[in-house]
Backbone bond lengths (Angstrom), bond angles and torsions (degrees), N, CA, C in turn:
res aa  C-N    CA-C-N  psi(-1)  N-CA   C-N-CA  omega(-1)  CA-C   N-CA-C  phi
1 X - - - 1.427 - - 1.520 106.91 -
2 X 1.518 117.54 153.05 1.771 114.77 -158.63 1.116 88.18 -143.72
3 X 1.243 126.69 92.20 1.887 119.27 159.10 1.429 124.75 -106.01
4 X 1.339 127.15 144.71 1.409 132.38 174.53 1.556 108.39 -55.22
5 X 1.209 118.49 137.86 2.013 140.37 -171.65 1.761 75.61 -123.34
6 X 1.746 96.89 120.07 1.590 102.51 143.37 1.250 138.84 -45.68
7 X 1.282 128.77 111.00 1.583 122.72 -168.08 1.570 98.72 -122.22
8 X 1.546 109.47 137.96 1.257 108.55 -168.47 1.511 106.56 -98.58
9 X 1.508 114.16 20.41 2.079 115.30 160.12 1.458 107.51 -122.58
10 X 0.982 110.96 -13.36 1.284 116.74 -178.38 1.656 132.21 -109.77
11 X 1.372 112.18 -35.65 1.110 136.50 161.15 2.036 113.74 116.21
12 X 1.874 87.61 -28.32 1.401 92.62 178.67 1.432 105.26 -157.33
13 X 1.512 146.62 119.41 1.154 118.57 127.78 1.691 143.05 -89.67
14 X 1.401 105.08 -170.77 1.348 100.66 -173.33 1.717 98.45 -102.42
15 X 1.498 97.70 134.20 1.421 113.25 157.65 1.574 100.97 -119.43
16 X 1.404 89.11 156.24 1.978 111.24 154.08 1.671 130.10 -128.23
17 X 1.075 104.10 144.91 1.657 108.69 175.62 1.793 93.43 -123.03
18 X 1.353 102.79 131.32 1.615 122.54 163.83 1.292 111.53 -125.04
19 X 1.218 107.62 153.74 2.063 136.07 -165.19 1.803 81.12 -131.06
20 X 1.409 90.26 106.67 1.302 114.12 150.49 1.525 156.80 -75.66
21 X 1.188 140.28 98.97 1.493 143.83 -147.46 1.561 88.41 -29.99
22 X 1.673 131.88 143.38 1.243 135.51 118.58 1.923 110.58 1.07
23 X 1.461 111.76 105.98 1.307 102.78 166.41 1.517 122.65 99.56
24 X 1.698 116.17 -8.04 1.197 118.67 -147.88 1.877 77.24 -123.15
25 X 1.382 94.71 171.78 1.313 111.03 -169.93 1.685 106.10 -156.36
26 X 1.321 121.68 161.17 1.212 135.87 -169.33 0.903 125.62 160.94
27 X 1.625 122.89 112.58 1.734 132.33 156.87 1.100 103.48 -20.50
28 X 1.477 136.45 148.54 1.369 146.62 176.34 1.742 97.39 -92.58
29 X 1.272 133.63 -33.26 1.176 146.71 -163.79 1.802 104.52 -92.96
30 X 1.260 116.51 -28.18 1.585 138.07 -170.89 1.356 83.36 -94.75
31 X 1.424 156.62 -31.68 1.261 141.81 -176.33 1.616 105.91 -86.68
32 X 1.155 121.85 -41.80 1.627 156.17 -179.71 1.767 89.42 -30.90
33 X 1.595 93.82 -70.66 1.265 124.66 -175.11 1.710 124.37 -38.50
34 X 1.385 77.42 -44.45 1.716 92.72 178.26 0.890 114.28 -94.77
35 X 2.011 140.03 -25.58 1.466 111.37 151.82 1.427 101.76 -72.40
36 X 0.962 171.71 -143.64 1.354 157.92 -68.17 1.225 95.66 -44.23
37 X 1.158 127.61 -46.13 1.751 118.76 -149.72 1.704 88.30 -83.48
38 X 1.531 125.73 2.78 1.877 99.90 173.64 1.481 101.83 -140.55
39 X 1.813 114.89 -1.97 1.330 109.15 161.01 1.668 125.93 -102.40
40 X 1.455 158.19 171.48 1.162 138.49 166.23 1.909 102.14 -54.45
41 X 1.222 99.59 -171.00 1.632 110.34 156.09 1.102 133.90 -60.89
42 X 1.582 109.34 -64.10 1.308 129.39 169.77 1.648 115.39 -51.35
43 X 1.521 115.17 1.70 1.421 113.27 167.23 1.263 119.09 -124.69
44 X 1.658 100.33 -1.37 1.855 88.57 -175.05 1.604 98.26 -89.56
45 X 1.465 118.28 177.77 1.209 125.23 -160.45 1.660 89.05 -98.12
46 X 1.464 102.42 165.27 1.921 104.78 -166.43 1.548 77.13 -111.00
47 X 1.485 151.83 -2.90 1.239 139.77 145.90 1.796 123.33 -155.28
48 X 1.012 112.03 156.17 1.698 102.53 -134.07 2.160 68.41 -120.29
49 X 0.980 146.93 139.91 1.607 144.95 167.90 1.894 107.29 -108.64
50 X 1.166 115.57 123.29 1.497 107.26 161.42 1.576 133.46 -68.93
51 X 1.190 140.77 84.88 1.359 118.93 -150.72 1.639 105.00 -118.50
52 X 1.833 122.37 162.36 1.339 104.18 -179.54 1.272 111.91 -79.41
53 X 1.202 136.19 -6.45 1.207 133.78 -176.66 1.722 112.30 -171.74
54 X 1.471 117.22 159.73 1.400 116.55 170.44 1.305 135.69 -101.35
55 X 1.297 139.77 144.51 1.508 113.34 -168.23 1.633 98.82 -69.26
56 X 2.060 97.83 158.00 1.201 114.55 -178.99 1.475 97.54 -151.20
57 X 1.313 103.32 150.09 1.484 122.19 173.58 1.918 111.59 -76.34
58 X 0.916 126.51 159.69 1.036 125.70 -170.51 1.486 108.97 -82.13
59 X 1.262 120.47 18.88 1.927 139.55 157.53 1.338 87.82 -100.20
60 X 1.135 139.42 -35.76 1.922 127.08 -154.72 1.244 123.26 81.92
61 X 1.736 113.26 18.50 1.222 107.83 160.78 1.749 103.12 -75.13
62 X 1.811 106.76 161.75 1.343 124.31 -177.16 1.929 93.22 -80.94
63 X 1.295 104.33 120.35 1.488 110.65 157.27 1.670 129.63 -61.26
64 X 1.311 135.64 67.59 0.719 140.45 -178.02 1.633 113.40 -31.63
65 X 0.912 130.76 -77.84 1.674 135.45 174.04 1.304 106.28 -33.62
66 X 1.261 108.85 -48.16 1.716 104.88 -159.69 1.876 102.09 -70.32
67 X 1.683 103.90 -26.30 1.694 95.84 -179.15 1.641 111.60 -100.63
68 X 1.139 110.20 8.57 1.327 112.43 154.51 1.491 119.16 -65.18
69 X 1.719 108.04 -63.89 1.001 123.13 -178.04 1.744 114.00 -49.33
70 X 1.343 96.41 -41.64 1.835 123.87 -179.64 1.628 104.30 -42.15
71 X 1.614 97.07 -57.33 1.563 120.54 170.04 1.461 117.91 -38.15
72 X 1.237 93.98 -71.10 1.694 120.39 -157.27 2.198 89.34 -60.11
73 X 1.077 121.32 -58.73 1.142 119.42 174.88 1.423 118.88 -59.72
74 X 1.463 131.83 16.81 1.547 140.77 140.28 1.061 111.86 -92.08
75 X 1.284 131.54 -0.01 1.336 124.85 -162.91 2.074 90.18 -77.59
C-alpha cells in the first residue's frame, strides 16, 4: 500500500507499508532498492514499512487515514 505523508517543501511524499507472505523476509531498504531500479524516483517510496497487517474496514477495504496516521507515528 503507497500513501502520500504531508511534507512541508513538497506538499506530499510517498511512503509504503507491505504485509508479507507467512515466512518471507526482507530489508525494507533492499525492497526500496528494487523499486527504484524499475520505477522513476519521483515514484519510488522515500520509505517502504514491514507491517503484520493493514487497517481494514469491516468490508476489507484498506483504511487509508488510519495507515497514514499508522505511518506518521513511525516517523
Amino acid at each position: 500500500m503507497v500513501v502520500g505523508i504531508p511534507d512541508e517543501e513538497w506538499g506530499q511524499h510517498i511512503e509504503a507499508a507491505v504485509v508479507l507472505r507467512r515466512g518471507a523476509t526482507v530489508e525494507p531498504e533492499q525492497l526500496r532498492q528494487h523499486v527504484r531500479a524499475h520505477l522513476r524516483g519521483s515514484k519510488t517510496p522515500d520509505r517502504i514499512l514491514v507491517w503484520d497487517q493493514v487497517p481494514r474496514s469491516d468490508l476489507g477495504k484498506i483504511i487509508r487515514r488510519e495507515a497514514v496516521d499508522q505511518i506518521l507515528g513511525h516517523v
